[in-house]
GULUM-352650 format. One line per field, with one value per residue (C-alpha): residue number from 1; x, y, z. Coordinates in pm, 1 decimal, padded with zeros to 6 digits. Example, Ala and Ser with C-alpha at 12.3 -4.5 7.8 and 13.67 -1.06 7.14 Angstrom:
2
tilum = c(1	2)
xx = c(01230.0	01367.0)
yy = c(-00450.0	-00106.0)
zz = c(00780.0	00714.0)
//
This chain:
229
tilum = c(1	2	3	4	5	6	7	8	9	10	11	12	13	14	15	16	17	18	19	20	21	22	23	24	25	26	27	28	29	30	31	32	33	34	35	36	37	38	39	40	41	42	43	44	45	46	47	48	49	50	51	52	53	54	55	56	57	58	59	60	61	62	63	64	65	66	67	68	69	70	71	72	73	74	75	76	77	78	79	80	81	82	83	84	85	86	87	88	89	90	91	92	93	94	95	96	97	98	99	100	101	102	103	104	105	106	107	108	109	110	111	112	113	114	115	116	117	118	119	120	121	122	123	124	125	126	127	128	129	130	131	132	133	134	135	136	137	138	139	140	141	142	143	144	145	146	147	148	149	150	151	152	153	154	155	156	157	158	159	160	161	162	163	164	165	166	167	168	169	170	171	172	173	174	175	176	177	178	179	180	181	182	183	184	185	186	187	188	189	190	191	192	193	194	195	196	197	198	199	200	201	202	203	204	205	206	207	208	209	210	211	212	213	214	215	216	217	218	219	220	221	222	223	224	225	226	227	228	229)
xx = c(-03624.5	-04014.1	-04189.3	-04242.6	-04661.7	-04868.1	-05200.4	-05473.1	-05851.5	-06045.9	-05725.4	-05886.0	-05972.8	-05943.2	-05641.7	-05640.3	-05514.0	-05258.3	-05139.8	-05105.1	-04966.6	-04661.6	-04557.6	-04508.8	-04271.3	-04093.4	-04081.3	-04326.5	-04571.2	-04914.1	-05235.6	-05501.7	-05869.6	-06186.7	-06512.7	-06510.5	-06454.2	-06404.4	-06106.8	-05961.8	-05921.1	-05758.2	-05541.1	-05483.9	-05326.8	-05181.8	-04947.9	-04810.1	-04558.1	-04547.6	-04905.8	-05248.5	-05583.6	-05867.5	-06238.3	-06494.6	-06682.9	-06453.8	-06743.1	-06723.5	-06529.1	-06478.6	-06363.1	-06165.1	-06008.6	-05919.6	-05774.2	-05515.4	-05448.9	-05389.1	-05143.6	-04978.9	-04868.7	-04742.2	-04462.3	-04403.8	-04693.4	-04533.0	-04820.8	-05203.9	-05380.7	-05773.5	-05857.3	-06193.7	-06550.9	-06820.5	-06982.7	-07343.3	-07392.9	-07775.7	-07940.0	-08029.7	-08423.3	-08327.3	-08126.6	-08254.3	-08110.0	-07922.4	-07768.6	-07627.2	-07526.7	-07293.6	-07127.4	-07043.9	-06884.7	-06561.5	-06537.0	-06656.7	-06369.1	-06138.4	-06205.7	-06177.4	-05890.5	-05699.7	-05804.4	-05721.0	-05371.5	-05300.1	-05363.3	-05119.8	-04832.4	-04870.0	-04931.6	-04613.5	-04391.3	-04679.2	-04805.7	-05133.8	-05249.7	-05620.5	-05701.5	-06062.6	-06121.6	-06125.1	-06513.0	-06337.1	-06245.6	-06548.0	-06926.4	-07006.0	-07340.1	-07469.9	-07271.3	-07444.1	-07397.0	-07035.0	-06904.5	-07059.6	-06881.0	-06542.0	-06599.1	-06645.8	-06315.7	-06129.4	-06239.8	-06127.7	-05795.9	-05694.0	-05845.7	-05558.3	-05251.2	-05340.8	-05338.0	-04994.8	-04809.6	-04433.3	-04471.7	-04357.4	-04711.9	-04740.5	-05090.4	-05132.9	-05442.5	-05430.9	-05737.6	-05706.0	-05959.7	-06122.7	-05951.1	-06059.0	-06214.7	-06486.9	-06609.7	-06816.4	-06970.3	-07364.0	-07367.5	-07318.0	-07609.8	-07321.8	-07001.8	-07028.4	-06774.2	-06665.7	-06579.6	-06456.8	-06190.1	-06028.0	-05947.9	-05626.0	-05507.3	-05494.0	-05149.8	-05016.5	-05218.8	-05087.1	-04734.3	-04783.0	-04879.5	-04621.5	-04353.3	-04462.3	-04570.6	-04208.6	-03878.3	-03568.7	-03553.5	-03690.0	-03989.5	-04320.1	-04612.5	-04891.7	-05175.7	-05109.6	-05376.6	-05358.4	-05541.6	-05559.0	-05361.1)
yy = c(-03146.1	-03084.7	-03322.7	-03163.2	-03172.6	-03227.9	-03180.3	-03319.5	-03270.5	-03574.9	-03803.4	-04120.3	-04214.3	-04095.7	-03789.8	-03742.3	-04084.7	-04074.3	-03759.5	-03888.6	-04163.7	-04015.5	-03756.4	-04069.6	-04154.5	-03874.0	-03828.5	-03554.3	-03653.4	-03680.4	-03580.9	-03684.2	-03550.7	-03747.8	-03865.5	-04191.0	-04421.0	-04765.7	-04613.7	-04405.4	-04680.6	-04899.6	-04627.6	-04589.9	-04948.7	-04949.1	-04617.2	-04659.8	-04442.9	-04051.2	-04081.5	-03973.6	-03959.5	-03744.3	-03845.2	-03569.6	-03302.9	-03054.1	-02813.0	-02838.8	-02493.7	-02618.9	-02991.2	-02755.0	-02560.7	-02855.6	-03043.3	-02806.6	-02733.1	-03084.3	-03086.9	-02791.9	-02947.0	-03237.6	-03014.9	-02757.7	-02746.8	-02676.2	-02762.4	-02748.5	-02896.3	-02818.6	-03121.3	-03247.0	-03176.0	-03388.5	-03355.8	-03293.5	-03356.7	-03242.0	-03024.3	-02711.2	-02792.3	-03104.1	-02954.0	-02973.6	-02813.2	-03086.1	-03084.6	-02749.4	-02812.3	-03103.3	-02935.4	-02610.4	-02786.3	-02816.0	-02416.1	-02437.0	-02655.4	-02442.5	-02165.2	-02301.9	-02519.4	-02245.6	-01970.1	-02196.0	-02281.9	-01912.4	-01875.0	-02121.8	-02039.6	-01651.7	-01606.4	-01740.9	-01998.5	-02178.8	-02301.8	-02338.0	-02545.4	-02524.6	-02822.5	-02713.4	-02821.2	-02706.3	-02667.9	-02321.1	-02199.5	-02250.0	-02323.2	-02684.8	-02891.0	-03052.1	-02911.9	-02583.3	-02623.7	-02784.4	-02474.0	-02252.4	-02374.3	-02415.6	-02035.9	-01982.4	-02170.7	-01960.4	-01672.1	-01729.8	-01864.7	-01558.4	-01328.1	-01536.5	-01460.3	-01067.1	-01120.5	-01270.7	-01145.5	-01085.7	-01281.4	-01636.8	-01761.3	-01893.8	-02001.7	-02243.4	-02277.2	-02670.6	-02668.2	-03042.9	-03194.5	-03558.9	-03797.3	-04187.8	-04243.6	-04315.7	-03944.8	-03981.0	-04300.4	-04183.5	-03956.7	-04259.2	-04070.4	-03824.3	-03960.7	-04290.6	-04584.1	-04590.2	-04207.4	-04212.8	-04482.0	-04193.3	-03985.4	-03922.9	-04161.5	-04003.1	-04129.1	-03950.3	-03605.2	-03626.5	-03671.4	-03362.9	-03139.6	-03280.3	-03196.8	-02851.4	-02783.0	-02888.0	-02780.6	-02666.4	-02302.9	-01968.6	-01979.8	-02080.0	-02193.6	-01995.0	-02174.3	-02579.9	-02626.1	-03041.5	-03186.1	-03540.7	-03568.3)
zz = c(06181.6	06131.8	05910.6	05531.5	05504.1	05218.1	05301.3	04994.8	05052.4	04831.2	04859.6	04912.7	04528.3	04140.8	04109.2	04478.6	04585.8	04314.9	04473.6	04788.5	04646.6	04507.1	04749.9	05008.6	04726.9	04782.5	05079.8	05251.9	05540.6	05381.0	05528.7	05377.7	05404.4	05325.2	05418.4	05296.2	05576.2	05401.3	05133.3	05409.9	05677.5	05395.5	05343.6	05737.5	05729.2	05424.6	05483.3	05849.4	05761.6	05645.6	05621.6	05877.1	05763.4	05893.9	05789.6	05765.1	05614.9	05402.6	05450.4	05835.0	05932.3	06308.9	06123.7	05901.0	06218.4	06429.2	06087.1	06042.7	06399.5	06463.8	06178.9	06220.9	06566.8	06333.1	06123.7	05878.3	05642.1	05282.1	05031.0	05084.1	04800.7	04765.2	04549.6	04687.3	04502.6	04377.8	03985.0	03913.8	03590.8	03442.2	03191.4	03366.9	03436.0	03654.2	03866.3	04264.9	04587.8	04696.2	04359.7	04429.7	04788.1	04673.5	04406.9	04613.7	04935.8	04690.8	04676.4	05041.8	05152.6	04932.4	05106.5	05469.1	05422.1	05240.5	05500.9	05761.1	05645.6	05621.0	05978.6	06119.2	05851.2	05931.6	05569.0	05447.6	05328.5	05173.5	04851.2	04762.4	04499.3	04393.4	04154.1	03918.9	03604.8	03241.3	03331.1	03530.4	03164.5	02943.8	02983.7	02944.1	02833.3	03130.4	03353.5	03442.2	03823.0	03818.3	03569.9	03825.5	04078.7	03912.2	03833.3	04137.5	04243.2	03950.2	04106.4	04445.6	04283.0	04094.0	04419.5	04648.6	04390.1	04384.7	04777.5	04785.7	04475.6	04525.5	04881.8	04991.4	04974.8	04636.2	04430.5	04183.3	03985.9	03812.8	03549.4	03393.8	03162.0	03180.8	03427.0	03404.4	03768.2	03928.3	03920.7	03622.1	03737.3	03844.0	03502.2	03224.0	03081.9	02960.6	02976.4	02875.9	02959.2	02629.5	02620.6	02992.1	02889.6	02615.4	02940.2	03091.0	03356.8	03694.0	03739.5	03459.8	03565.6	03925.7	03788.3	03634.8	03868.0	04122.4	03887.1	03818.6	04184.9	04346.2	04130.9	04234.1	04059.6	04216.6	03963.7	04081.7	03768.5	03827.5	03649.7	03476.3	03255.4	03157.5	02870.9	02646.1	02347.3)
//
């Protein structure tokens, strides 16, 4: 029988890891995509089993091509999850270029990994699962940049379920608020430790969306939206 794939984009630390984390647990083959060399080749000899890693540029459409035809050859890809972005947190006169570049690879990637995975499955028998942020449902201080690409992402999200309504390829949008990792940890300036340690843990957040994502009914959740207490 072909392997069951999960593939997560940005699975080497914070929400991501803890994704690929748990659907080892349960079972599925796991690819994981990052650039981080030094987490992912821990993770490359920690996970022998049910688990490849592929370092690179999410950004990268002939990366993004090869990727998924290299594991498509693997099994039956079931979930894709688009997890992978980077923050830019400034007030809107500080804002450079490069700024800009960073935060837009994660709708980038989005787009190529999801287009991609459409391909190879024929458009069907696939889930989709887009993970934003609350910043894709309301304007944010500081965050001009980041909201604008999480807009963006929303966009793009609720473009793919008018697509694929009423077919086999389903799309989730997940839209969950703070999440204590390492993602805030060059903008102390506005998220302090103090305020970063009231955020939810990324164990708890991935837990969530797993459940919600895989279930045994004929119902598919179209958008989780996941805040703090």
């Amino acid at each position: 029988m072909d392997k069951e794939i999960v593939i997560i984009t940005g699975g080497a630390s914070g929400l991501g890891l803890e994704l690929v984390k748990q659907f080892i647990e349960k079972n599925y083959f796991v690819c994981n995509i990052d650039r981080n060399i030094e987490k992912m080749q821990v993770l490359n000899n920690t996970y022998k089993d049910n688990y490849k890693g592929f370092i690179g540029d999410i950004s990268d459409s002939a990366f993004v091509k090869n990727v998924i035809n290299e594991i498509s050859n693997l099994g039956n890809i079931k979930i894709l999850i688009n997890n992978a972005g980077e923050p830019s947190f400034k007030l809107p006169t500080k804002y450079e270029k490069e700024d800009i570049d960073k935060c837009f690879k994660g709708l980038q990637g989005m787009i190529l990994f999801s287009t991609e995975a459409l391909k190879v499955k024929e458009e069907r028998d696939l889930k989709i699962v887009n993970i934003m942020s609350s910043a894709a449902l309301r304007g944010n201080k500081q965050e001009a940049v980041y909201c604008a690409t999480k807009w963006g992402e929303r966009g793009y999200t609720e473009s793919l379920k008018a697509c694929y309504k009423s077919t086999s390829v389903k799309i989730i949008g997940v839209y969950p608020g703070g999440i204590n990792t390492e993602f805030y940890k060059n903008s102390r300036d506005y998220v302090s430790e103090e305020k970063q340690s009231t955020f939810m843990k990324p164990y708890d957040v991935a837990k969530t969306i797993i459940d919600n994502v895989i279930n045994d009914t004929n119902l598919t959740i179209a958008d989780i939206i996941i805040e703090r207490n």
